[in-house]
N, C-alpha and C positions, 0 to 999 in steps of 0.2 A: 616847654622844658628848655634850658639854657645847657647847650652842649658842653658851655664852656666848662662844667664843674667835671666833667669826665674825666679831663684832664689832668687831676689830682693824682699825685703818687707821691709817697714814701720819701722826705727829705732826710729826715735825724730825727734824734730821739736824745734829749736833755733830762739829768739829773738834776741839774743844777744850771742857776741865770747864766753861769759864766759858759756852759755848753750852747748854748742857745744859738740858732744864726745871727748872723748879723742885724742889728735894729734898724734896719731900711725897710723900704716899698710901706706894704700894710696886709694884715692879718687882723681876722678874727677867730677870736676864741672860742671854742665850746666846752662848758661848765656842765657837769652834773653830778648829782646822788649817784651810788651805783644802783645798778636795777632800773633807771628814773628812763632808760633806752635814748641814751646817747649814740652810744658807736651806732646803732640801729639808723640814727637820723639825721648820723655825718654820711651812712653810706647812700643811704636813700635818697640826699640832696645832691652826692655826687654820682647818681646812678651804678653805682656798684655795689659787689655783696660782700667784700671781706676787706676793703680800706681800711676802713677803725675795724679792729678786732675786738671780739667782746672776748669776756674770760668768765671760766667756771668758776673761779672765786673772784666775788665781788673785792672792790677795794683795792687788787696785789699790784695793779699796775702804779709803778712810781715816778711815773716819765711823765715827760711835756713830748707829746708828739706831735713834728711839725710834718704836715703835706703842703708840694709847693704845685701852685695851679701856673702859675709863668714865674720869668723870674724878678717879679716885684712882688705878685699876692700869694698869698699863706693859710691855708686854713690850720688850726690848731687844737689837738686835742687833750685837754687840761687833766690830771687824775682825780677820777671821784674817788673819796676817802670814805663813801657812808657806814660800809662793815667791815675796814680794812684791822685786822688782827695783827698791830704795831703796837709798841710801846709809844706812852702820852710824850715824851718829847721827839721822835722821829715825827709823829704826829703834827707835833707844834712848828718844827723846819718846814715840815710842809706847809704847811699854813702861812706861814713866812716868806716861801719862796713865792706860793702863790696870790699874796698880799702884794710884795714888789710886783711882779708880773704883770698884772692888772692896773696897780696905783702906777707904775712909771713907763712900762715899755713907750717907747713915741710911737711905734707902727700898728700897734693894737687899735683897729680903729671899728672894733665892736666888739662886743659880750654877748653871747647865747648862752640864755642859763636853761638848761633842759630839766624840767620836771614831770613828775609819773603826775597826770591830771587829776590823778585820784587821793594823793599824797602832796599837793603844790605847798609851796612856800614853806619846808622845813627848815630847821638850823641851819642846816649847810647852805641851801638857796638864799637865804637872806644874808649870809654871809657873804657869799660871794656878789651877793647883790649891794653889799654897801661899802666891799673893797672897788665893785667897778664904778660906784656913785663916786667915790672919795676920789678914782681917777678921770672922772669925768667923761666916762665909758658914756657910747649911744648904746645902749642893753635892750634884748631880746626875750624875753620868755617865752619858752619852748613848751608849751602842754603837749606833753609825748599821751600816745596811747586813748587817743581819744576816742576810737573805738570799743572801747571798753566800758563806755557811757553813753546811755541812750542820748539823743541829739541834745535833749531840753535843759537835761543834767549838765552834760557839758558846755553849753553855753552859759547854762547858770553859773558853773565854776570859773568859764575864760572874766565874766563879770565884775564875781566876786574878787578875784585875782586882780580885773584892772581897776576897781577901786581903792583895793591898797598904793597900788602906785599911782593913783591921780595927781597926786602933789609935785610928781616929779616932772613937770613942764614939757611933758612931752616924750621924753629921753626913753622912758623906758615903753618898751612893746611887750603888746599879749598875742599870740598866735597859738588857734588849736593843732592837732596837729597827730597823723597818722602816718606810718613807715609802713605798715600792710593793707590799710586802702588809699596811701599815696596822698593826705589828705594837709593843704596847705605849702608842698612843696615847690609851688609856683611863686606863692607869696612868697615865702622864707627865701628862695633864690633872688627877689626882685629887690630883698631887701638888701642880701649880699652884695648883688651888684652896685647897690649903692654906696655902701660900704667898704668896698674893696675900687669901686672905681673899674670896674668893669667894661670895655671898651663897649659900643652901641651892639645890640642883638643883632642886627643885619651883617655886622663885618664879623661876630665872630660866629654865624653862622657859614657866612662864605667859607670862612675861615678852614671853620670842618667840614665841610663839603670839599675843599681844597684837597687836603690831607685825605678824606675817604679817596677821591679820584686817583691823584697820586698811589697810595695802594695797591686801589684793582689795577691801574695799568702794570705792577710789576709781577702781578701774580700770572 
């Protein structure tokens, strides 16, 4: 486990592109349906339990939430729209704002689209799958909940999944992928770091070793 994702907290929260931080360092995105257990596998990857907050109504949240890990990289959590109870043009802004987002930001320097394994590649996934093609996004698939599928099943589906995107040279990834038996979260991190440019594992574990020590000496 990479200590470094601990370090995630709470930067803003944007309505709109022009709230956003600054378009420096680099961030990635995470994309999903609601229900598809995003929040679940932003906290999971950053070892905490209430980072992303889920909500009892799917859909209500309309923010771009940004968490800053230092202050170059970014992880970002994008609104899932899948049962959101809007009228078709608030709907359609969104869809706009997060069209630009994906197609231009410079610092976006990955896409995680999270999908429920059992439900993979709806409307929305493919949607956001071909605003992050169009920006020339390195994209992620997220198969959330794969405990919910016997082993055979689920690899059959990670499969199925990466044969639709065989054509795409590489760019896109398929990862299974569990938040209650922890399952892919090493991978998913190694990818981040590549991603984000993540300094070598040996210095940022000194790193936190540092910081623990400093601590207990003051306690």
């Amino acid at each position: 486990m990479n200590p470094f994702y601990q370090r995630a907290h709470f930067l803003t929260a944007a309505m709109r592109l022009d709230q956003t931080p600054a378009d420096t360092g680099r961030e990635v995105a995470f994309a999903g349906r609601s229900n598809a257990g995003k929040s679940s596998a932003i906290n999971t990857l950053c070892h905490q339990k209430s980072l992303a907050r889920t909500s009892k109504t799917p859909g209500r949240t309309q923010q771009i939430i940004f968490f800053e890990l230092d202050a170059e990289r970014r992880l970002v959590d994008l609104p899932g729209y899948g049962y959101a109870k809007v009228s078709e043009a608030i709907k359609l802004q969104w869809q706009q704002h997060l069209a630009n987002y994906l197609e231009y930001r410079r610092s976006l320097a990955g896409l995680v689209i999270v999908m429920d394994i059992r439900h993979p590649l709806t409307e929305f996934d493919r949607r956001m799958l071909d605003w992050g093609r169009r920006g020339e996004r390195s994209i992620l698939l997220l198969l959330t909940k794969a405990d919910k599928l016997k082993r055979g099943a689920a690899q059959a589906t990670r499969l199925a999944v990466e044969r639709e995107v065989a054509n795409d040279d590489g760019r896109v990834a398929v990862q299974l992928f569990s938040a209650l038996e922890r399952q892919g979260v090493e991978t998913v991190q190694g990818l981040l770091d590549r991603w984000l440019e993540v300094p070598d594992r040996h210095l940022v574990d000194s790193a936190a070793d540092s910081v623990t020590g400093s601590d207990d000496s003051r306690s």
